[in-house]
N, CA and C atoms of all chains as a GROMACS GRO file, in nm:
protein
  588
    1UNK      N    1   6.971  -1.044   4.988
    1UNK     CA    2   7.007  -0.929   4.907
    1UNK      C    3   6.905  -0.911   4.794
    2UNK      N    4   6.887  -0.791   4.736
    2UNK     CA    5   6.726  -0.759   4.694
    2UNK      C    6   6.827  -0.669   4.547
    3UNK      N    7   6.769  -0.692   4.430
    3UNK     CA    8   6.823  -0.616   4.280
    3UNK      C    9   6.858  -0.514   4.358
    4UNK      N   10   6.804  -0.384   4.438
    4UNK     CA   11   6.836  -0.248   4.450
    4UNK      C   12   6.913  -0.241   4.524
    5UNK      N   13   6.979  -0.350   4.632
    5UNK     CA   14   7.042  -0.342   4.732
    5UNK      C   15   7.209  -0.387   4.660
    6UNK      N   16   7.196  -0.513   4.558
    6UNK     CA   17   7.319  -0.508   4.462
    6UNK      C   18   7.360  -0.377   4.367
    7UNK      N   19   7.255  -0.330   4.305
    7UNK     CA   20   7.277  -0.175   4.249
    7UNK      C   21   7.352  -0.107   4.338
    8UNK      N   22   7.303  -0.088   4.445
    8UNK     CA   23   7.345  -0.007   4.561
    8UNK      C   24   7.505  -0.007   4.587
    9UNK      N   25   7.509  -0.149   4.626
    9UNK     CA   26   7.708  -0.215   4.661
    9UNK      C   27   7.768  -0.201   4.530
   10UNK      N   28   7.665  -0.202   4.401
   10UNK     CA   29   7.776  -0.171   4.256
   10UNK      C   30   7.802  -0.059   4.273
   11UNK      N   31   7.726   0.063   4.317
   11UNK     CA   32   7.739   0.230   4.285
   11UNK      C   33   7.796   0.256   4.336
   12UNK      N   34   7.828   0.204   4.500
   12UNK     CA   35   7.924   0.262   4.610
   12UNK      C   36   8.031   0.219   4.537
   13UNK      N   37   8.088   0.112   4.516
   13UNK     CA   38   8.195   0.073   4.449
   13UNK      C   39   8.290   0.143   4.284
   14UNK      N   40   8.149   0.197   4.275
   14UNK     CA   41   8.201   0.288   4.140
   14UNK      C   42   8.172   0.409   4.139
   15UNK      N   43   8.226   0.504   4.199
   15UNK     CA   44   8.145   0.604   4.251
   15UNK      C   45   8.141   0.735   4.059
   16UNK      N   46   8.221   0.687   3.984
   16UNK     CA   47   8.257   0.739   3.894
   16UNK      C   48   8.118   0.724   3.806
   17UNK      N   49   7.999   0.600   3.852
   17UNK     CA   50   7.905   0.604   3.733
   17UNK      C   51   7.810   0.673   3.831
   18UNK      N   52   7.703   0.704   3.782
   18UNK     CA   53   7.545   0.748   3.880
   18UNK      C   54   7.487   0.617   3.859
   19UNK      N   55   7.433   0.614   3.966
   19UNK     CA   56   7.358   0.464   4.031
   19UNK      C   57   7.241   0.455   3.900
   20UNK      N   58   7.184   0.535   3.821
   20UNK     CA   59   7.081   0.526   3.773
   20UNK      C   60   7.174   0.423   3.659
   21UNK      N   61   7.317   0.488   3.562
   21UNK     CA   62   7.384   0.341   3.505
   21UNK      C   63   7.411   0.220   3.590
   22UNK      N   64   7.444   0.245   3.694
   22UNK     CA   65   7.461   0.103   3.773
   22UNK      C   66   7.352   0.023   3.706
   23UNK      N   67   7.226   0.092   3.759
   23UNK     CA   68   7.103   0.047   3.743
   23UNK      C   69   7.069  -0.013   3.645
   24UNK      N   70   7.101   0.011   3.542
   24UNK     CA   71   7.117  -0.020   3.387
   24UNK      C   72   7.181  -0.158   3.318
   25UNK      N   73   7.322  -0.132   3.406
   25UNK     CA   74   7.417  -0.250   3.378
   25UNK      C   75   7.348  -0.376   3.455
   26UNK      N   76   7.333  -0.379   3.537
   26UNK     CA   77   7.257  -0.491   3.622
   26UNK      C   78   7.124  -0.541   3.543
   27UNK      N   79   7.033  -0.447   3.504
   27UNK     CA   80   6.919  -0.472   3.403
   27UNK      C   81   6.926  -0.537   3.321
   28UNK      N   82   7.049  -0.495   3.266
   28UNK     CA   83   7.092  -0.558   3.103
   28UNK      C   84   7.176  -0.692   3.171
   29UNK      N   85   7.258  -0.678   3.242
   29UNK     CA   86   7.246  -0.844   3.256
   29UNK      C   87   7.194  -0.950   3.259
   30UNK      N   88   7.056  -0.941   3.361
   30UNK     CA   89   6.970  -1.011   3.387
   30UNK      C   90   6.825  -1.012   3.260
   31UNK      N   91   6.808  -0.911   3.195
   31UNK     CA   92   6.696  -0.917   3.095
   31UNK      C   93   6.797  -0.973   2.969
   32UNK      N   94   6.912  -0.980   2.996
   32UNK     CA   95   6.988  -1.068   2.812
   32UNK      C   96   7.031  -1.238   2.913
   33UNK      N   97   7.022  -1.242   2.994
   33UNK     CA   98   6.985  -1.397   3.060
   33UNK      C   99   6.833  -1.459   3.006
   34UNK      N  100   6.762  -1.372   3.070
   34UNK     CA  101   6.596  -1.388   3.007
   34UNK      C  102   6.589  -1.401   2.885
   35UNK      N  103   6.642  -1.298   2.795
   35UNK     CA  104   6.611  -1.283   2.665
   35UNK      C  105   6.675  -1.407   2.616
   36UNK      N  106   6.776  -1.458   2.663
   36UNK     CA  107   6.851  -1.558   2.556
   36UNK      C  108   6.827  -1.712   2.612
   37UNK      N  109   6.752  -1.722   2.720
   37UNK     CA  110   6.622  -1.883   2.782
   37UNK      C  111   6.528  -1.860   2.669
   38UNK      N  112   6.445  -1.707   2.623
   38UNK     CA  113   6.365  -1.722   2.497
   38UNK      C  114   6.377  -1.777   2.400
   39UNK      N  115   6.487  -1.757   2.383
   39UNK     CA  116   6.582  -1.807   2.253
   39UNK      C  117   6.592  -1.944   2.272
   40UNK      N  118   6.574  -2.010   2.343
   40UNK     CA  119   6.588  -2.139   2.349
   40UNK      C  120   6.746  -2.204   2.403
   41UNK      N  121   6.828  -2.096   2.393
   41UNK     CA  122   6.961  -2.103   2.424
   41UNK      C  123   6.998  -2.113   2.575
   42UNK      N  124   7.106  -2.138   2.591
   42UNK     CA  125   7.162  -2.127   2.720
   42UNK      C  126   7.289  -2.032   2.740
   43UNK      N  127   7.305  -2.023   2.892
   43UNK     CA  128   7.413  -1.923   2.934
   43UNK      C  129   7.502  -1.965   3.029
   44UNK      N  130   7.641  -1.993   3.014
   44UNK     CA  131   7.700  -2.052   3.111
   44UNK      C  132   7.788  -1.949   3.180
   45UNK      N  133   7.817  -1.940   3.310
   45UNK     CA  134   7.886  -1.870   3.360
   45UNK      C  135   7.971  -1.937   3.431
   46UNK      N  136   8.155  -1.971   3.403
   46UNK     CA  137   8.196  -2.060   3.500
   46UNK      C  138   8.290  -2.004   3.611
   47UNK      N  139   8.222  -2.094   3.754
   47UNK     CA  140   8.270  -2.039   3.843
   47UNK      C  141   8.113  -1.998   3.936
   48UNK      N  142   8.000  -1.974   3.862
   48UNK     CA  143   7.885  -1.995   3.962
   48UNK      C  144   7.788  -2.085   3.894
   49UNK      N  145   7.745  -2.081   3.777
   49UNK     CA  146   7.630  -2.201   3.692
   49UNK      C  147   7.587  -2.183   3.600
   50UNK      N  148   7.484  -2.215   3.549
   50UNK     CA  149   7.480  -2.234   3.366
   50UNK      C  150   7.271  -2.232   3.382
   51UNK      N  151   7.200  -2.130   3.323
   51UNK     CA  152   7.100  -2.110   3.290
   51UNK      C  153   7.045  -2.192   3.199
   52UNK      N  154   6.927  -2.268   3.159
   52UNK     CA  155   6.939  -2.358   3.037
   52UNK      C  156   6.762  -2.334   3.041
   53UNK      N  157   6.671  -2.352   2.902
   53UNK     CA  158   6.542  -2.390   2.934
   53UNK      C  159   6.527  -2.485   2.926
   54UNK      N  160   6.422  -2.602   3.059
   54UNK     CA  161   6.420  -2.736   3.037
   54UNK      C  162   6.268  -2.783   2.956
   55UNK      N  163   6.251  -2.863   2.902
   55UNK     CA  164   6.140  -2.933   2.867
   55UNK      C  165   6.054  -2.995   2.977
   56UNK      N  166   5.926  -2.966   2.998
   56UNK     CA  167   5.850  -3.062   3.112
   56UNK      C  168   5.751  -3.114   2.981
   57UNK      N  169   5.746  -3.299   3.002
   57UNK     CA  170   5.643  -3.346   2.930
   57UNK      C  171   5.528  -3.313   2.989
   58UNK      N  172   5.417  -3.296   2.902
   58UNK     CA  173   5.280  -3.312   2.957
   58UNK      C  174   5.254  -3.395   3.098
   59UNK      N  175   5.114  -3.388   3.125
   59UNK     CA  176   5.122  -3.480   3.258
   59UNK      C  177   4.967  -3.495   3.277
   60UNK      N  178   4.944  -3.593   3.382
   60UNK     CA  179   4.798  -3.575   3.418
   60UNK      C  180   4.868  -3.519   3.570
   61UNK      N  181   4.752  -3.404   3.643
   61UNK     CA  182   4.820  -3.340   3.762
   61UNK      C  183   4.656  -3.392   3.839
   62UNK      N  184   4.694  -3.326   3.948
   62UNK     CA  185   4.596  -3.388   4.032
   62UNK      C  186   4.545  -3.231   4.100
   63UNK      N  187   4.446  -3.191   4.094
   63UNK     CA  188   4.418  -3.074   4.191
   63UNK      C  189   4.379  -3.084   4.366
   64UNK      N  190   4.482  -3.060   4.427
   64UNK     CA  191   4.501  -3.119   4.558
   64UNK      C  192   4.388  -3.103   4.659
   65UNK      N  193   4.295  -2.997   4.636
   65UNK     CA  194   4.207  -2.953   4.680
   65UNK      C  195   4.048  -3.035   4.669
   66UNK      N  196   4.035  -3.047   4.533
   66UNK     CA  197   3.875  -3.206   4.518
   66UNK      C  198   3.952  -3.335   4.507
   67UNK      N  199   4.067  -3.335   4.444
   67UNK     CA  200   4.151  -3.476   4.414
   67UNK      C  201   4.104  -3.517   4.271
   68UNK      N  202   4.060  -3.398   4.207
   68UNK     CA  203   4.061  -3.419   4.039
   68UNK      C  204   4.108  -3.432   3.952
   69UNK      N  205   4.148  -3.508   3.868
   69UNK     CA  206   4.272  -3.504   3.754
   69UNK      C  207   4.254  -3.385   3.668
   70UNK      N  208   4.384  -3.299   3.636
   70UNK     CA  209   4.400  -3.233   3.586
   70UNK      C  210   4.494  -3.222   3.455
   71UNK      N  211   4.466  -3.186   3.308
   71UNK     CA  212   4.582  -3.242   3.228
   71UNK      C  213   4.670  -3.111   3.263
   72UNK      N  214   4.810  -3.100   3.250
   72UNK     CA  215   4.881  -3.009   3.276
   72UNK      C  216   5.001  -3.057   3.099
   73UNK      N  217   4.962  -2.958   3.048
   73UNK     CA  218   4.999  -2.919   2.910
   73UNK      C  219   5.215  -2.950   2.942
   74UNK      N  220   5.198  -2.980   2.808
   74UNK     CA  221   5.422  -2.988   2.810
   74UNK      C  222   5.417  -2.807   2.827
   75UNK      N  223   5.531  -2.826   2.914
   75UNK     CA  224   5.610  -2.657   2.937
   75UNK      C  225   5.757  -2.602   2.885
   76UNK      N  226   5.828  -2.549   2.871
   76UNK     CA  227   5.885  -2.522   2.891
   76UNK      C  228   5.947  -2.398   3.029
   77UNK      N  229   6.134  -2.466   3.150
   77UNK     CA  230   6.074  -2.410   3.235
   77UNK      C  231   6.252  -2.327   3.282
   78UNK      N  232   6.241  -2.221   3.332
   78UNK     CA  233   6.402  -2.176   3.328
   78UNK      C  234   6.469  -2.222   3.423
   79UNK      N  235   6.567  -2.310   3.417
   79UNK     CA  236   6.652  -2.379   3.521
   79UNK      C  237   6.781  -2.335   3.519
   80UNK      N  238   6.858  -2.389   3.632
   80UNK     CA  239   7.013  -2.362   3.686
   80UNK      C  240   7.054  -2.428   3.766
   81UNK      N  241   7.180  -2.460   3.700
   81UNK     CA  242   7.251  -2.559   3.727
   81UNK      C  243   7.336  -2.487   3.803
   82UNK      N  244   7.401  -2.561   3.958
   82UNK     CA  245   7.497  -2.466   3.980
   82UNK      C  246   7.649  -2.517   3.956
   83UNK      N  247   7.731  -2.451   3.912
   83UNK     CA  248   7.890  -2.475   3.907
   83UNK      C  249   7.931  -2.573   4.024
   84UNK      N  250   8.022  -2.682   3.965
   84UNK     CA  251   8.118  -2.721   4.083
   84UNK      C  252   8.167  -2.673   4.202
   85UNK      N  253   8.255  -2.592   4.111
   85UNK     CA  254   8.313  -2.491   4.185
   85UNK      C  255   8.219  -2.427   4.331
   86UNK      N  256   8.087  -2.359   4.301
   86UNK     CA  257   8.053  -2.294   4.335
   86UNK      C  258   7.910  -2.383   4.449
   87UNK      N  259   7.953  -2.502   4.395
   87UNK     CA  260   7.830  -2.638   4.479
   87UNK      C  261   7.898  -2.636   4.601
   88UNK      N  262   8.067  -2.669   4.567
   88UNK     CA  263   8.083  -2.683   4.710
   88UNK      C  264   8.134  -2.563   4.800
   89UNK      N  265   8.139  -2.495   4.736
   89UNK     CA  266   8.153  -2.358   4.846
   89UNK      C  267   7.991  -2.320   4.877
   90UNK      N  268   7.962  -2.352   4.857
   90UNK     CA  269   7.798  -2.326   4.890
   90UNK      C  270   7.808  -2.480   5.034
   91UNK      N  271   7.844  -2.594   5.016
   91UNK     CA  272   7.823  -2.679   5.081
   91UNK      C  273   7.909  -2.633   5.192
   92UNK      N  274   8.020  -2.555   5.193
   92UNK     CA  275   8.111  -2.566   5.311
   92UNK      C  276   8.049  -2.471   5.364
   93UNK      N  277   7.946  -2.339   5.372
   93UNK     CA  278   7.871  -2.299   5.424
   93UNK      C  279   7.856  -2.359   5.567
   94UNK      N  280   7.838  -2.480   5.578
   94UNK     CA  281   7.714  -2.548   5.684
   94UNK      C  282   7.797  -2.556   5.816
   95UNK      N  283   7.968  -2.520   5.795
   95UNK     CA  284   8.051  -2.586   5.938
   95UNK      C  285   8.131  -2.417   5.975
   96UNK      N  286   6.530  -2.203   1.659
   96UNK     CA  287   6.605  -2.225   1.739
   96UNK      C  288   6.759  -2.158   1.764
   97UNK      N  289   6.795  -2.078   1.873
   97UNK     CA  290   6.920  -2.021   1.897
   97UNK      C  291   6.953  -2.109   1.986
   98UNK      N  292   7.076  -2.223   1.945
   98UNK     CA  293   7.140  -2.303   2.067
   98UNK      C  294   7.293  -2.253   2.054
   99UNK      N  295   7.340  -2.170   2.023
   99UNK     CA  296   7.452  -2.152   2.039
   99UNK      C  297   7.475  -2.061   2.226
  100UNK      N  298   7.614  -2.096   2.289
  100UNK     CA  299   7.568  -2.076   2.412
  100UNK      C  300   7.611  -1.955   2.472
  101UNK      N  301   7.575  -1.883   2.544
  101UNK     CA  302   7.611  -1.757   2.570
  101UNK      C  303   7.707  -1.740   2.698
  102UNK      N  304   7.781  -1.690   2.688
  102UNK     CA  305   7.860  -1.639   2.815
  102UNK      C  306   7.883  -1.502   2.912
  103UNK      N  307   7.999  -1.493   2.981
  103UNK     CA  308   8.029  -1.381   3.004
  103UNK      C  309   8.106  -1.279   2.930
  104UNK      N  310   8.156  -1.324   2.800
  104UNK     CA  311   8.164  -1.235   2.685
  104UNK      C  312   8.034  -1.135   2.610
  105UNK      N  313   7.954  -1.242   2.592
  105UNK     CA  314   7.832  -1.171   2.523
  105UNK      C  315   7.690  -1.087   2.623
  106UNK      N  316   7.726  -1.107   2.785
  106UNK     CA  317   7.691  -1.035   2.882
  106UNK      C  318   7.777  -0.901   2.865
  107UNK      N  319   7.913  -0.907   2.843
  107UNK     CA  320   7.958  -0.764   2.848
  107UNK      C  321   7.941  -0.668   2.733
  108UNK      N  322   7.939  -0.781   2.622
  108UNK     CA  323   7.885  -0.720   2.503
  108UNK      C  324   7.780  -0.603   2.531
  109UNK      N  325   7.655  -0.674   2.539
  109UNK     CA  326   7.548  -0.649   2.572
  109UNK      C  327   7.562  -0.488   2.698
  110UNK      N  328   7.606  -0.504   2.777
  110UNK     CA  329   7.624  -0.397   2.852
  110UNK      C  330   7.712  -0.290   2.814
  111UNK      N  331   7.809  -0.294   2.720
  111UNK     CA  332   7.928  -0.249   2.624
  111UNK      C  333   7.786  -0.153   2.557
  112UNK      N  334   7.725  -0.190   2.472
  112UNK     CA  335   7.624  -0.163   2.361
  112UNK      C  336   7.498  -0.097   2.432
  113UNK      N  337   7.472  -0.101   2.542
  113UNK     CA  338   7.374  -0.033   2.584
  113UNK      C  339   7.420   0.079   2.703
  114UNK      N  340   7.549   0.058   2.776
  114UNK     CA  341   7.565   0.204   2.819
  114UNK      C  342   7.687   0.246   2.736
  115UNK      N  343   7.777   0.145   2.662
  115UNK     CA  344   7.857   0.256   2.606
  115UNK      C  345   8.000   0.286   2.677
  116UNK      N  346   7.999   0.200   2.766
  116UNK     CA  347   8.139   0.207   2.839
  116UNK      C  348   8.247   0.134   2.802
  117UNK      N  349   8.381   0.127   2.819
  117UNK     CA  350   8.482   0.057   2.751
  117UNK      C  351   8.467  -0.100   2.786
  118UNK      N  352   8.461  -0.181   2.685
  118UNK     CA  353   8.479  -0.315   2.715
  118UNK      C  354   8.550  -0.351   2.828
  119UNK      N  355   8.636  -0.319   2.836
  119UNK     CA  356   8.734  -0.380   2.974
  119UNK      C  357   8.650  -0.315   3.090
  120UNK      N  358   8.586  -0.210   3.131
  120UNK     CA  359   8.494  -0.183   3.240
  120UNK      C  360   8.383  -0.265   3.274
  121UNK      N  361   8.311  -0.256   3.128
  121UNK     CA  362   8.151  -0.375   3.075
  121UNK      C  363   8.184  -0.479   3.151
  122UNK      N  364   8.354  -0.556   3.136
  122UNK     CA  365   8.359  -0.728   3.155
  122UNK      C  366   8.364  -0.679   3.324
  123UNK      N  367   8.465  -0.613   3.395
  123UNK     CA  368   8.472  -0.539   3.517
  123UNK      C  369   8.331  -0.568   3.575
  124UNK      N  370   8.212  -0.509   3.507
  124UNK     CA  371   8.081  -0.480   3.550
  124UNK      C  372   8.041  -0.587   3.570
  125UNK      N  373   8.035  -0.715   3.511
  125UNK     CA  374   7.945  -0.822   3.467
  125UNK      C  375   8.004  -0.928   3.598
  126UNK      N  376   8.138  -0.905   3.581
  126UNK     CA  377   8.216  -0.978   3.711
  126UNK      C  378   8.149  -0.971   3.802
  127UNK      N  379   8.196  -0.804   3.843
  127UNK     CA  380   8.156  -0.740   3.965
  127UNK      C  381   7.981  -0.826   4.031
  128UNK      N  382   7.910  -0.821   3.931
  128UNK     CA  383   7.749  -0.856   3.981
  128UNK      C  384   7.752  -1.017   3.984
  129UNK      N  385   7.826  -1.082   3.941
  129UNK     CA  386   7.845  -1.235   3.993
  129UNK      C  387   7.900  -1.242   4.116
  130UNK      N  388   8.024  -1.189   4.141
  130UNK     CA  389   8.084  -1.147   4.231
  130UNK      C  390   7.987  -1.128   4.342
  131UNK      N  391   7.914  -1.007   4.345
  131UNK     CA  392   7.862  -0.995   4.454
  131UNK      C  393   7.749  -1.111   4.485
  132UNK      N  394   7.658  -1.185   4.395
  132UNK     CA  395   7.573  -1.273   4.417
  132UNK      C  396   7.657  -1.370   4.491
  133UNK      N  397   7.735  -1.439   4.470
  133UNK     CA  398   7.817  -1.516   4.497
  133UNK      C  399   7.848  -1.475   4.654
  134UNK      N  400   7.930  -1.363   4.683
  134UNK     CA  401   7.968  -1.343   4.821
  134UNK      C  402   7.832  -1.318   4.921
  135UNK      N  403   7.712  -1.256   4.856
  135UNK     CA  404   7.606  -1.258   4.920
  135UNK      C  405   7.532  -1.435   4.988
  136UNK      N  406   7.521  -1.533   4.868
  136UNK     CA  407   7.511  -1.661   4.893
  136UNK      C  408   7.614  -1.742   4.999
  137UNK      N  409   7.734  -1.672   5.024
  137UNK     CA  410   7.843  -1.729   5.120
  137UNK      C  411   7.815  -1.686   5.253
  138UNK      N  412   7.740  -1.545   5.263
  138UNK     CA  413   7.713  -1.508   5.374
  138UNK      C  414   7.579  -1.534   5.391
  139UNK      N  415   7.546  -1.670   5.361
  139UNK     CA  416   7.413  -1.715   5.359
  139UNK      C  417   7.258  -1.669   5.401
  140UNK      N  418   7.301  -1.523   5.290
  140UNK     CA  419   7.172  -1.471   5.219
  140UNK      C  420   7.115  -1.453   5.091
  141UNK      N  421   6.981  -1.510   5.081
  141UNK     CA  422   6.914  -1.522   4.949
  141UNK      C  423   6.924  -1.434   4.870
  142UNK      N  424   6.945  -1.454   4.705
  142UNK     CA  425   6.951  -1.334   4.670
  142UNK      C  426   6.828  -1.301   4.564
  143UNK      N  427   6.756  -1.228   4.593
  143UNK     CA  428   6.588  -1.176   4.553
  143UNK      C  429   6.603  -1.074   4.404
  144UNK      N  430   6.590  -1.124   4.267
  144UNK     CA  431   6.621  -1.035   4.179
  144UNK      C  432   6.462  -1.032   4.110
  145UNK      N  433   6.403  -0.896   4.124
  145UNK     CA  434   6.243  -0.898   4.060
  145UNK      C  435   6.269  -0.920   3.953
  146UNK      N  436   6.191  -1.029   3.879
  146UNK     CA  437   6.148  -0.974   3.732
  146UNK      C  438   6.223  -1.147   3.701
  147UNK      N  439   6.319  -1.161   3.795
  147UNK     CA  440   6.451  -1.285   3.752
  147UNK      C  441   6.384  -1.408   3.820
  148UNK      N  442   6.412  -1.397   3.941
  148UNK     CA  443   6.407  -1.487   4.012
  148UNK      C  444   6.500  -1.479   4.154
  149UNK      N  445   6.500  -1.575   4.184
  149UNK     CA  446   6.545  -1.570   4.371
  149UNK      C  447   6.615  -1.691   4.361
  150UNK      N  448   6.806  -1.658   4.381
  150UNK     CA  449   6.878  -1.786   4.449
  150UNK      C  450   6.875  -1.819   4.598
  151UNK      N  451   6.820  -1.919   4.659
  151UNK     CA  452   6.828  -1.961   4.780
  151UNK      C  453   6.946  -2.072   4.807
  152UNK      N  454   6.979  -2.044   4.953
  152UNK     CA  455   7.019  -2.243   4.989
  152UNK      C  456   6.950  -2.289   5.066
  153UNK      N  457   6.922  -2.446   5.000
  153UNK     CA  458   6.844  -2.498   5.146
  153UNK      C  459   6.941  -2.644   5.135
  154UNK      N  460   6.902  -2.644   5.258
  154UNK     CA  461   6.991  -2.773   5.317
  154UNK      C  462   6.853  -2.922   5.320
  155UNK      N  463   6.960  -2.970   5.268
  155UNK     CA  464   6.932  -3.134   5.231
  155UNK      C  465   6.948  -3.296   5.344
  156UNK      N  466   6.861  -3.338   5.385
  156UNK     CA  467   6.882  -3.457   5.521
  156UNK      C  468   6.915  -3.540   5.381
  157UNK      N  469   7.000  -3.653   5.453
  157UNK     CA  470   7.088  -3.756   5.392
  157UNK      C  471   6.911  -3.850   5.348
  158UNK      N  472   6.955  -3.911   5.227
  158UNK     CA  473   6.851  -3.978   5.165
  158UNK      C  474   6.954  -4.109   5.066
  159UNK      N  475   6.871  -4.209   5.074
  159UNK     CA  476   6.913  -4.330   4.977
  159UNK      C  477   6.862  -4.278   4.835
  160UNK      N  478   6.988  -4.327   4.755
  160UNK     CA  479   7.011  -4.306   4.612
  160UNK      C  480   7.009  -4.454   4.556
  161UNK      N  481   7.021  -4.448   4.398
  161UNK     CA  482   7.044  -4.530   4.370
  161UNK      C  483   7.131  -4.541   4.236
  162UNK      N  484   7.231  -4.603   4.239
  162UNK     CA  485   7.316  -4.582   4.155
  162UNK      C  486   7.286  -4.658   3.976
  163UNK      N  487   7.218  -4.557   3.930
  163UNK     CA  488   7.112  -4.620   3.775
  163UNK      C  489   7.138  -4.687   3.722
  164UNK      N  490   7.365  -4.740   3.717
  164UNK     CA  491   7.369  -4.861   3.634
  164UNK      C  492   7.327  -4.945   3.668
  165UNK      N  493   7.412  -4.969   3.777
  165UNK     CA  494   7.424  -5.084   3.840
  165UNK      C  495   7.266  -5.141   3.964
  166UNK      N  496   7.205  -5.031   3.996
  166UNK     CA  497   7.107  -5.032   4.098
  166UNK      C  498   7.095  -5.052   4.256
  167UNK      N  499   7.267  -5.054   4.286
  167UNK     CA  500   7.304  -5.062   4.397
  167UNK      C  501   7.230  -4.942   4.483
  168UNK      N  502   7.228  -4.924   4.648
  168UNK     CA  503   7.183  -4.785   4.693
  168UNK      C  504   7.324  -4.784   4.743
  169UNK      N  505   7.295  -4.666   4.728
  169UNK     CA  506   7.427  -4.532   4.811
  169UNK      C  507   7.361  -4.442   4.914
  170UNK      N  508   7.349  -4.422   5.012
  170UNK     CA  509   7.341  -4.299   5.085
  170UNK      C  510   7.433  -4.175   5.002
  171UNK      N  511   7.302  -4.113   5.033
  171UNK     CA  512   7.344  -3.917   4.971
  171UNK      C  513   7.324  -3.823   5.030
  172UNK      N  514   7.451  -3.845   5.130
  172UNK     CA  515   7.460  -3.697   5.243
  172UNK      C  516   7.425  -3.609   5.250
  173UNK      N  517   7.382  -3.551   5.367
  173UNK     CA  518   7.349  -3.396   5.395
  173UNK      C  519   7.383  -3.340   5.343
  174UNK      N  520   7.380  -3.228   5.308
  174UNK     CA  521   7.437  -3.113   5.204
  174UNK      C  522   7.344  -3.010   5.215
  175UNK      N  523   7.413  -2.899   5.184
  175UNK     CA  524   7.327  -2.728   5.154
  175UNK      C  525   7.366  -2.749   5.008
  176UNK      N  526   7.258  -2.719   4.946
  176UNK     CA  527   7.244  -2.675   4.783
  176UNK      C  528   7.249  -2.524   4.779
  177UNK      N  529   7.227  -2.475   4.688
  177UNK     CA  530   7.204  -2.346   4.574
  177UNK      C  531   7.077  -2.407   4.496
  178UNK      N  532   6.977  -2.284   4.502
  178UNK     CA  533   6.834  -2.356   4.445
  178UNK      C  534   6.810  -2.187   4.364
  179UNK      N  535   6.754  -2.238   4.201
  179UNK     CA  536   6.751  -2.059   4.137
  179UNK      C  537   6.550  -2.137   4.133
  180UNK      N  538   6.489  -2.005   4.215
  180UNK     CA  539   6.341  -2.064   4.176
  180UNK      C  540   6.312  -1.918   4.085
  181UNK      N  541   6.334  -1.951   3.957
  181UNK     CA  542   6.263  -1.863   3.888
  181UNK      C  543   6.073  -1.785   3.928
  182UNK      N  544   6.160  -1.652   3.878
  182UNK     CA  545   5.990  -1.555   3.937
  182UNK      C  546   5.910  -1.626   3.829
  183UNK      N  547   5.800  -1.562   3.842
  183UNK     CA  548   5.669  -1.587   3.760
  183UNK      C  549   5.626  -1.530   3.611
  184UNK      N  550   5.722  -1.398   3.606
  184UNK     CA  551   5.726  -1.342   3.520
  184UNK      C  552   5.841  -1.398   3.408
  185UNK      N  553   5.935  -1.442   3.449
  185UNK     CA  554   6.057  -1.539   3.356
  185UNK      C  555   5.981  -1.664   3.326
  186UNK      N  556   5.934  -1.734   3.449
  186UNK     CA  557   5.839  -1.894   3.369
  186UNK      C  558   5.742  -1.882   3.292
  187UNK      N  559   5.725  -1.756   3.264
  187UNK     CA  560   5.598  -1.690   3.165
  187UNK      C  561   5.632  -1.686   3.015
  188UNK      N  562   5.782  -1.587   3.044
  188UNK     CA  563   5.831  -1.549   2.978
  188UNK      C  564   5.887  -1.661   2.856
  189UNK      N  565   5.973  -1.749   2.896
  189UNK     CA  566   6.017  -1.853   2.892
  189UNK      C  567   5.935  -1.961   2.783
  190UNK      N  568   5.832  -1.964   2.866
  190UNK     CA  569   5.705  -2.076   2.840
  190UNK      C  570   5.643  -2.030   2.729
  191UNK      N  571   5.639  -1.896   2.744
  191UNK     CA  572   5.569  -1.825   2.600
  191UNK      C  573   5.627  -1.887   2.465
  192UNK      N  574   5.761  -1.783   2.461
  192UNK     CA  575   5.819  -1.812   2.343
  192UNK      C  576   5.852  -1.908   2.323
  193UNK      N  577   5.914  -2.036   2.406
  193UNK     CA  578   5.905  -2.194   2.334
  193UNK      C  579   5.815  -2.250   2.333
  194UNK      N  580   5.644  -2.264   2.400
  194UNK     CA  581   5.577  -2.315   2.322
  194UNK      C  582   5.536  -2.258   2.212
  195UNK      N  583   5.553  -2.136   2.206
  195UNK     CA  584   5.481  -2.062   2.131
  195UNK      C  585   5.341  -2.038   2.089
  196UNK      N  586   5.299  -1.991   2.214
  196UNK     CA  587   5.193  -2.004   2.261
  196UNK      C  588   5.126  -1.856   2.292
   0.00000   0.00000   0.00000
């Protein structure tokens, strides 16, 4: 499923907004997720998972291609955790 | 530093304040798009958001663990995960403003 294709199943579902607000509401969800990993903060949603920014220490990396050491600077990197809840319904998938 | 943590309150907020629709619709809205990620991932398809990132599942072969107190191994069964690989434009994003760089 692709952002325009969820817009899409929101608009049919609401036929009362024009897809261009659909469009909007979905935006603003996902850019105040982004905006608030900037922030250094996190976002939990329970029932699917929790957004957080992680720390990567520095490193020496290796460039796989000559086999050169490379320093690879500390990062910061956007991770997700997924819900309990939502781990194992994802796991019962498989049967 | 902002560590205070955000939820699905301050998602509807946020959508409340920028189109303007009644709170009880906003929270409706915010559902609704978990909702559908969620039932999309059950019918085990990826879900591709530009700009965000892409939730996948991939499935996991059983591997030895080790249990950190004690150091015993455990086998750690097969399993399908949920994997969020952030786009390029969020690890940018991200990376910017906390190194500050």
């Amino acid at each position: 499923m692709l952002k325009s294709e969820l817009i899409d199943q929101m608009a049919e579902e609401n036929p009362h907004l024009s897809r261009n607000d659909m469009e909007r509401v979905v935006v603003t969800f996902f850019e105040t997720i982004s905006q608030t990993l900037e922030s250094g903060a996190r976002v939990e949603l329970r029932g699917f998972g929790a957004f957080s920014p992680r720390y990567r220490k520095p490193r020496i990396g290796r460039n796989p291609r000559t086999g050169g050491t490379v320093h690879v600077p500390e990062k910061y990197v956007p991770f997700f955790r997924t819900g309990k809840d939502l781990r194992d319904r994802i796991n019962a998938t498989r049967d | 530093m902002n560590t205070s943590t955000v939820t699905r309150a301050d998602l509807t907020d946020a959508v409340y304040r920028e189109l303007g629709l009644s709170r009880t619709e906003s929270a409706h809205l915010v559902e609704s798009i978990i909702e559908h990620i969620i039932s999309a991932l059950l019918r085990e398809e990826n879900v591709k958001i530009a700009g965000f990132g892409t939730f996948m599942l991939r499935d996991k072969s059983e591997r030895i663990g080790r249990n950190p107190k004690t150091g015993n191994e455990v086998p750690i069964t097969s399993r399908r995960v949920l994997v969020f690989k952030p786009s390029l434009v969020l690890k940018d994003r991200v990376n910017t403003a906390l190194t500050g760089e």
